[in-house]
C-alpha positions as CSV (number, residue, x, y, z in Angstrom):
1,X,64.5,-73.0,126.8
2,X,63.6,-75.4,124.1
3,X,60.0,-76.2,126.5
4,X,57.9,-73.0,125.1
5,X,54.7,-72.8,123.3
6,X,57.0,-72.9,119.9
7,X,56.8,-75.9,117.7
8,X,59.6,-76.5,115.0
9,X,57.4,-76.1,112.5
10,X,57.8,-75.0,108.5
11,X,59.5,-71.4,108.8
12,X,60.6,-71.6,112.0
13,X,63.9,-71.0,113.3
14,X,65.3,-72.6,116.2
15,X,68.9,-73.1,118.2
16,X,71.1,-75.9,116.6
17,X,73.2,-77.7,119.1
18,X,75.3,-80.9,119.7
19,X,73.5,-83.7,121.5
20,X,73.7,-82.0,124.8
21,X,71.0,-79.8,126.3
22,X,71.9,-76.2,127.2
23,X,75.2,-76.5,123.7
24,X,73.3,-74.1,121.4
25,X,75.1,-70.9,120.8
26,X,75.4,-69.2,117.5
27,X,74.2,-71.6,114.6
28,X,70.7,-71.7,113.9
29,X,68.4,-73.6,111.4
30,X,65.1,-73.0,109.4
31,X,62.6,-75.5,109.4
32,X,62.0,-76.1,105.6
33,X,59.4,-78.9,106.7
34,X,57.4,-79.4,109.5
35,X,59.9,-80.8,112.6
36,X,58.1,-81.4,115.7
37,X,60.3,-84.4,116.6
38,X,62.7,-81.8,117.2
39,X,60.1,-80.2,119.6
40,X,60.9,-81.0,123.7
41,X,58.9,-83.4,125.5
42,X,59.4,-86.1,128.1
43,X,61.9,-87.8,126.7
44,X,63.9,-85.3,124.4
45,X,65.3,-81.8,125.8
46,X,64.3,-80.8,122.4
47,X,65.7,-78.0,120.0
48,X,64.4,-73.9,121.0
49,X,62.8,-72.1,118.4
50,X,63.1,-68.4,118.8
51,X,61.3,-67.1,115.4
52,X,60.0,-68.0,112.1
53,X,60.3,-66.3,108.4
54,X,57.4,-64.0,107.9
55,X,58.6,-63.2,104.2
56,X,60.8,-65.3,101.7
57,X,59.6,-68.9,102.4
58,X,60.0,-69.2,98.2
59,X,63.9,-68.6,99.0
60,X,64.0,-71.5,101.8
61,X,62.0,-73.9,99.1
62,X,65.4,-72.7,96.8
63,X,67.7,-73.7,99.0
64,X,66.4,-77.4,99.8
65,X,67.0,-78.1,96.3
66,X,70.4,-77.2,95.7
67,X,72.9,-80.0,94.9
68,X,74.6,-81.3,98.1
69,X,77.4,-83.9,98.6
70,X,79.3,-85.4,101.5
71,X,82.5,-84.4,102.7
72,X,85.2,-85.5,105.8
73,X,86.8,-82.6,107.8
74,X,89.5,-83.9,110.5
75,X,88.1,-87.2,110.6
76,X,84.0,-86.4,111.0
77,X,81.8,-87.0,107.9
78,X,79.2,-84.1,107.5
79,X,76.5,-85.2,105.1
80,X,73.8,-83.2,103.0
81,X,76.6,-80.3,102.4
82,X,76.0,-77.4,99.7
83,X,78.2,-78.0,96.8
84,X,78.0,-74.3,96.3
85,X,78.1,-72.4,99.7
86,X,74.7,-70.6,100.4
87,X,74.8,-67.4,101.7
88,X,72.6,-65.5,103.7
89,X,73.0,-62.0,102.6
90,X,70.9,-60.0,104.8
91,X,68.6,-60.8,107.9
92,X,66.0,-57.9,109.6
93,X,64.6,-58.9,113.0
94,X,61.0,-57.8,113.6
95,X,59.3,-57.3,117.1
96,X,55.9,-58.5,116.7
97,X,53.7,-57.3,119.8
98,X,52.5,-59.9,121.8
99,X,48.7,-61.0,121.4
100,X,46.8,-59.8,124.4
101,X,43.7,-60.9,125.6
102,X,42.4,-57.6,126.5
103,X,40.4,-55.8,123.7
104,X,40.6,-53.2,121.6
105,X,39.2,-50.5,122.7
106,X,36.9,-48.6,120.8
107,X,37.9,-45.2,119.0
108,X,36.3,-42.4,120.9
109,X,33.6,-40.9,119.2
110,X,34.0,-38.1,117.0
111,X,33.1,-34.6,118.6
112,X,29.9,-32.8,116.5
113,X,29.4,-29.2,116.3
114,X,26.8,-28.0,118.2
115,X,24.0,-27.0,116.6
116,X,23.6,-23.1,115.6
117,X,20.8,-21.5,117.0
């Protein structure tokens, strides 16, 4: 799923998973940079993006500047972590229609009065 016409690109939002192919299930991160290392290809099974932000890109530029720190849990060091947690408070999906090649059809012509005689 991570081989479509998608790119991990700035605003996108893909699947995170562990190093295995087919792990992702309900995390997911926004590209606040351009990522297409993370795209698949021969030789990586690659990360799936699904969507992208089409409003609020100021709020992701936000959020890569907050303060971060490491910190262990059980054992496993997790670096880059929020010191204060971000929250995403709300989250709207939009259906965009899919492009089409066919064209748009013209409007029909508007119907004239017939002239009085």
């Amino acid at each position: 799923e991570a081989a479509t016409s998608l790119s991990n690109t700035r605003g996108t939002i893909a699947m995170a998973r562990t190093n295995q192919p087919d792990s992702a299930t309900s995390e997911f991160f926004i590209n606040h940079a351009d990522n297409k290392f993370l795209d698949a290809s021969k030789s990586s099974d690659g990360y799936a993006v699904f969507g992208y932000v089409i409003d609020g890109l100021s709020v992701l530029d936000a959020i890569a500047t907050v303060a971060t720190h490491s910190v262990t849990v059980h054992g496993t060091k997790f670096d880059d972590v929020p010191k204060t947690p971000v929250v995403i408070e709300s989250i709207q999906r939009v259906v965009v229609p899919e492009p089409t090649s066919e064209p748009t059809p013209e409007p029909a012509p508007r119907p004239t009065a017939a002239p009085k005689p």
